[in-house]
C-alpha positions as CSV (number, residue, x, y, z in Angstrom):
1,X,-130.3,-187.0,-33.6
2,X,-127.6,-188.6,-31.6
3,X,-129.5,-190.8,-29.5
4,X,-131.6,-191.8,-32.8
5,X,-128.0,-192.7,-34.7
6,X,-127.2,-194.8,-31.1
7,X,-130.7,-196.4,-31.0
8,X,-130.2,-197.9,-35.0
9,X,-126.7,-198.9,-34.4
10,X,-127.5,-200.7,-30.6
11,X,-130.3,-202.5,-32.6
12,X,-128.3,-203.9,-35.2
13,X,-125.0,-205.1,-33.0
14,X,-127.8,-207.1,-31.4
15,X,-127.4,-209.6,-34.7
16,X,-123.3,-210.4,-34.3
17,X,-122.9,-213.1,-31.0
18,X,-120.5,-211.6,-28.2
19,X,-118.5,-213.4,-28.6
20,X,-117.8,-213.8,-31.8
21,X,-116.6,-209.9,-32.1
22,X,-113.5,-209.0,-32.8
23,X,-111.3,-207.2,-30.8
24,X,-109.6,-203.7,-32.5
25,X,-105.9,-204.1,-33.4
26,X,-103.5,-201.6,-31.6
27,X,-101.9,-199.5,-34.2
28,X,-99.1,-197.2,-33.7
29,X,-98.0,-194.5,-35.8
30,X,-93.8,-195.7,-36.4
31,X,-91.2,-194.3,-38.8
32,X,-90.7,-196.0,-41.9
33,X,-87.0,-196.9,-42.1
34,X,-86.4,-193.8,-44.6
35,X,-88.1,-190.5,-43.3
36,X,-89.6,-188.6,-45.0
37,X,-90.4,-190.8,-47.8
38,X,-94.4,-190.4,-47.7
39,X,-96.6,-187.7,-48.3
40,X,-97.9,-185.9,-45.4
41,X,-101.2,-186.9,-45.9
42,X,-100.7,-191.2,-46.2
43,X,-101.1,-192.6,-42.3
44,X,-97.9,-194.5,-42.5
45,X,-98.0,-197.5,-39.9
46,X,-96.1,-200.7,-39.3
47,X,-97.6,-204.2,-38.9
48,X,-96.2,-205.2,-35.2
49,X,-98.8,-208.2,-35.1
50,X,-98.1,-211.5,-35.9
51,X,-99.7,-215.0,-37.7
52,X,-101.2,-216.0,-33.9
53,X,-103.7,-212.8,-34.4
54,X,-104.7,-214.1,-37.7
55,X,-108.2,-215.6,-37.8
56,X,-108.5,-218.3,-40.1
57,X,-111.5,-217.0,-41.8
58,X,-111.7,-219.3,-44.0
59,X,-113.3,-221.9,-41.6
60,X,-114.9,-219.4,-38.9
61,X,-118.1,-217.4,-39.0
62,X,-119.0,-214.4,-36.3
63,X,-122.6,-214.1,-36.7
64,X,-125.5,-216.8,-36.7
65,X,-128.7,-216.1,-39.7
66,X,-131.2,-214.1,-38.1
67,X,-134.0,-216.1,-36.7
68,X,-137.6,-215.2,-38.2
69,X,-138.4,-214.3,-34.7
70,X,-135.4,-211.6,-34.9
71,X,-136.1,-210.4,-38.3
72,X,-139.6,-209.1,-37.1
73,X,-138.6,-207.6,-34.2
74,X,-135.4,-205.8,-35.9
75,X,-137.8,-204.3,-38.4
76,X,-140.0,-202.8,-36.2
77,X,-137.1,-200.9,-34.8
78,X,-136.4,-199.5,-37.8
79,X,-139.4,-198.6,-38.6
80,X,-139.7,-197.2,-35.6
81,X,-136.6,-194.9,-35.9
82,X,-137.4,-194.1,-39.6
83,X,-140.8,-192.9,-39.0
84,X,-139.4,-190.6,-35.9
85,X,-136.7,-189.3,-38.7
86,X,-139.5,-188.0,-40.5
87,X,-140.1,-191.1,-43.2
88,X,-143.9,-192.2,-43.7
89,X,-143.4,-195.8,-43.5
90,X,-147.2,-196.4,-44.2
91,X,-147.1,-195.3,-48.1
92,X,-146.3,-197.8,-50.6
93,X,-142.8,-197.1,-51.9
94,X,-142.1,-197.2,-48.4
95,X,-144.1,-199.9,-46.9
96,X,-141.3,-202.5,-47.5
97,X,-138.3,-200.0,-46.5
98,X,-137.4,-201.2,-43.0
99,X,-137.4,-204.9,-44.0
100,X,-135.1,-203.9,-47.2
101,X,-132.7,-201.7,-44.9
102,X,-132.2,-204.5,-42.8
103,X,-131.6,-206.9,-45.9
104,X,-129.0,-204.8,-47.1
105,X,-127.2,-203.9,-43.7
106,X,-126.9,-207.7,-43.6
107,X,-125.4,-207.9,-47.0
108,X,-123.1,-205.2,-46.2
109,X,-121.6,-206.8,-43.2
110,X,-121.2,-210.5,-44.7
111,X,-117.5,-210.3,-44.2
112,X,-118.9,-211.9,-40.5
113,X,-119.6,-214.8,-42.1
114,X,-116.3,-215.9,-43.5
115,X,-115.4,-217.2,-47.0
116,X,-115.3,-220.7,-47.4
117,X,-112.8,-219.9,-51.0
118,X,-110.0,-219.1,-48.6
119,X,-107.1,-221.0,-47.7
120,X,-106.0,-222.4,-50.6
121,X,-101.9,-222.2,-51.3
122,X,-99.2,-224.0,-53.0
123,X,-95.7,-224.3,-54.1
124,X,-93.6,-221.8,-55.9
125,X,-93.2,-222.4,-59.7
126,X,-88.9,-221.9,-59.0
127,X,-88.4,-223.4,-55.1
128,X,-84.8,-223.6,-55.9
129,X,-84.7,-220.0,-57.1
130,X,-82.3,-217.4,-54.7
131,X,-84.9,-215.1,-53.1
132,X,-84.3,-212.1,-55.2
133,X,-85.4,-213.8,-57.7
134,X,-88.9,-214.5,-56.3
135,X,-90.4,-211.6,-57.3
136,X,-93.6,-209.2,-56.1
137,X,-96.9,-210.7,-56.3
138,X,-99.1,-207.5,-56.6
139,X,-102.9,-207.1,-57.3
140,X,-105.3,-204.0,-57.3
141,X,-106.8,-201.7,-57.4
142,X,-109.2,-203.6,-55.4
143,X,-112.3,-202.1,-55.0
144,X,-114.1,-202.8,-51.9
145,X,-117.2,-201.1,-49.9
146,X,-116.7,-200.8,-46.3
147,X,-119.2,-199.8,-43.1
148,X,-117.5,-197.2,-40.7
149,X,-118.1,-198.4,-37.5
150,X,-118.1,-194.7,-36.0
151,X,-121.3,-194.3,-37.8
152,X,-122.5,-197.3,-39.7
153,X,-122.0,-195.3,-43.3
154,X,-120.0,-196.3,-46.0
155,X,-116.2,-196.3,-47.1
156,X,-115.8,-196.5,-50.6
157,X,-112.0,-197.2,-51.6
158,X,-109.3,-199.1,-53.6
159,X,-106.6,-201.6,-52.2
160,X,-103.5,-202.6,-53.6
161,X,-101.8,-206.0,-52.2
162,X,-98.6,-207.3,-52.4
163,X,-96.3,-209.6,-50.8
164,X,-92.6,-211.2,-51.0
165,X,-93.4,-215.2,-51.5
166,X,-91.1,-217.6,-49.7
167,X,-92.3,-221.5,-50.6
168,X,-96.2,-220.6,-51.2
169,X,-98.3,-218.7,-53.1
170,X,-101.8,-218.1,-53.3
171,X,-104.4,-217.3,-56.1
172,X,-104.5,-213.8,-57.4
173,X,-108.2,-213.8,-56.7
174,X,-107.5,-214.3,-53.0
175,X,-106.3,-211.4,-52.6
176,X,-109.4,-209.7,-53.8
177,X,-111.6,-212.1,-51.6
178,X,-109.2,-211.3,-48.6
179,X,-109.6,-207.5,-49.1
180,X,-113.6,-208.0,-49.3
181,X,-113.9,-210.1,-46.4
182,X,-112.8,-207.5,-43.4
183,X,-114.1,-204.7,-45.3
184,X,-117.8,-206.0,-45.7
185,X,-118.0,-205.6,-41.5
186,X,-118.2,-202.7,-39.1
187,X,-114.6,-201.5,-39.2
188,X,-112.2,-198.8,-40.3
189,X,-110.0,-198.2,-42.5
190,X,-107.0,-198.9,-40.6
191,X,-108.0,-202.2,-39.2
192,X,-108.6,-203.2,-43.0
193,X,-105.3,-202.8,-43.8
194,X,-103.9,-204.8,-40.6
195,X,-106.3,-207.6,-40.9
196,X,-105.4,-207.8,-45.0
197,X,-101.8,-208.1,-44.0
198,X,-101.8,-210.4,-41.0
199,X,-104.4,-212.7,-43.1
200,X,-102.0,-213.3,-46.0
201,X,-98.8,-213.8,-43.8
202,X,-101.1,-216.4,-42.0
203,X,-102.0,-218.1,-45.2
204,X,-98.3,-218.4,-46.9
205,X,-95.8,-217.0,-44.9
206,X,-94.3,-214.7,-47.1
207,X,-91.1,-212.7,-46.5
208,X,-93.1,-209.4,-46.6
209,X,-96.5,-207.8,-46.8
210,X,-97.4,-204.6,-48.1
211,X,-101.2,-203.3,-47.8
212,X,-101.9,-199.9,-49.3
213,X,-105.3,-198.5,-48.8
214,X,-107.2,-194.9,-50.5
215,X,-110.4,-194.4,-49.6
216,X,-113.2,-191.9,-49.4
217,X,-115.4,-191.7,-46.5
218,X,-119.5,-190.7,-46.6
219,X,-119.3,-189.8,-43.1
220,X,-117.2,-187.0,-43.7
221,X,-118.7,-186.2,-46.6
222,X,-122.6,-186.1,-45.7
223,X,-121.9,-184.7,-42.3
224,X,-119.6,-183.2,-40.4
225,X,-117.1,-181.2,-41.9
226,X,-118.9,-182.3,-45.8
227,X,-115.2,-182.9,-47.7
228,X,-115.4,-184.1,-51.0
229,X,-112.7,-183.7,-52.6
230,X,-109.8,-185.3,-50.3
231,X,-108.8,-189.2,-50.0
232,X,-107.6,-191.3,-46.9
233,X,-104.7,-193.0,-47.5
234,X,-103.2,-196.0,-45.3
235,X,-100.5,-198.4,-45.5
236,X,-98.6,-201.8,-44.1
237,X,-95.2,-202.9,-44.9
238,X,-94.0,-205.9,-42.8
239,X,-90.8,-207.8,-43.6
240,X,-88.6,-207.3,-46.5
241,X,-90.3,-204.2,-47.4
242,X,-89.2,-202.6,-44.3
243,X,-85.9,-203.7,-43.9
244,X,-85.2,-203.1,-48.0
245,X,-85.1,-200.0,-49.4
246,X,-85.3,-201.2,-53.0
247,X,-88.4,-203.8,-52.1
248,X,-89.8,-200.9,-50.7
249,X,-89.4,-198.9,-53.4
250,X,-90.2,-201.2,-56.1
251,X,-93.9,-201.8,-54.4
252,X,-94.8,-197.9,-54.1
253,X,-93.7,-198.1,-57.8
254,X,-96.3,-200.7,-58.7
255,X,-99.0,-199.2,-56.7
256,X,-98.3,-195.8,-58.4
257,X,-99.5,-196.5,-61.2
258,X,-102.9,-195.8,-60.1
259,X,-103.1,-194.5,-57.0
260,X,-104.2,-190.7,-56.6
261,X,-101.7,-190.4,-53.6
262,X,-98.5,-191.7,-53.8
């Protein structure tokens, strides 16, 4: 079964360009300024990155369309690796299966090919206001669909997003669109909630970012140790909300109001 799971997801990494790939963000496990102040179970971590690792998304695509030539070659892989699963590829309901698996693996992982409604900020309504005074900008839940890139199944989750403005803003629906463009790749969970974080301080410059993430994974849950009942919970605080107790605070409040975790 192993080299089966290796074979499907060698045959797909074929379709995202070298060197358009992304390189995994180092993450470190830190203490948050107050220990102590999470549950046990939330994977606190600190944004050390800065606005140079950002990627500009907006303007930038990883991947290239699959050629018709590639399409028909893909396909046959996967029917290959189906039929040695144990599928019978030659019956009608499944006749088409390889071609829509591919389809949809390629829908899943769009997030490669940017989002052209990114990028657009502007003023703050008070400029002259005295920064406490420019208040939290907070959306979610956001629900997103990821791919775990350990195993090429999904992660099904919620993300909350907030940050500190300092002279721009940006639409609440950016946020969402931000969220769903580095989930909908091969990633994880952590590397979500970096990429969110380092993406808006790219796009406005804010005084701080906080990215809160609770998810469930399918690969624990159809294989493996087969948990269904537990959540994975990650977080980002950059700027203000690390260095103020009461920001800090005031965002776990906001995000509490839904989340299962904190």
């Amino acid at each position: 079964m192993a080299w089966v799971l290796y074979v499907m997801l060698a045959s797909f990494q074929l379709l995202v360009q070298d060197q358009g790939k992304e390189r995994p963000a180092k993450i470190k496990e830190v203490a948050l300024y107050r220990p102590g102040s999470l549950p046990k179970h939330v994977h606190a971590v600190q944004s050390r990155t800065t606005m140079a690792t950002a990627l500009g998304m907006e303007n930038r695509t990883l991947r290239e369309p699959l050629t018709p030539e590639e399409r028909k070659r893909f396909e046959a892989y996967v029917a290959e690796i189906f039929s040695r699963l144990g599928m019978d590829v030659t019956q009608i309901g499944t006749r088409n299966t390889p071609s829509r698996w591919l389809t949809a693996l390629w829908d899943m992982t769009e997030g490669y090919d940017g989002d052209p409604k990114l990028g657009a900020a502007f003023p703050v309504e008070c400029p002259t206001c005295p920064e406490p005074e420019k208040t939290h900008v907070t959306e979610g839940p956001i629900l997103f669909t990821a791919l775990c890139e350990h195993h090429v199944l999904p992660i099904h989750g919620h993300a909350w997003v907030g940050y500190l403005p300092a002279n721009e803003l940006i639409g609440i629906s950016k946020l969402t669109r931000i969220v769903r463009l580095y989930a909908k790749r091969f990633t994880s969970q952590e590397r979500i909630a970096h990429q969110v974080a380092d993406e808006l301080a790219r796009e406005i410059r804010p005084r701080g970012v906080g990215v809160y993430i609770e998810a469930e994974h399918f690969c624990t849950q159809a294989r493996g140790v087969r948990e269904f009942s537990s959540r994975t919970s990650t977080i980002v605080l950059t700027g203000d909300y690390n260095t103020s107790p009461l920001l800090n605070d005031q965002f776990r409040m906001m995000i509490d109001r839904h989340s299962t975790s904190l």
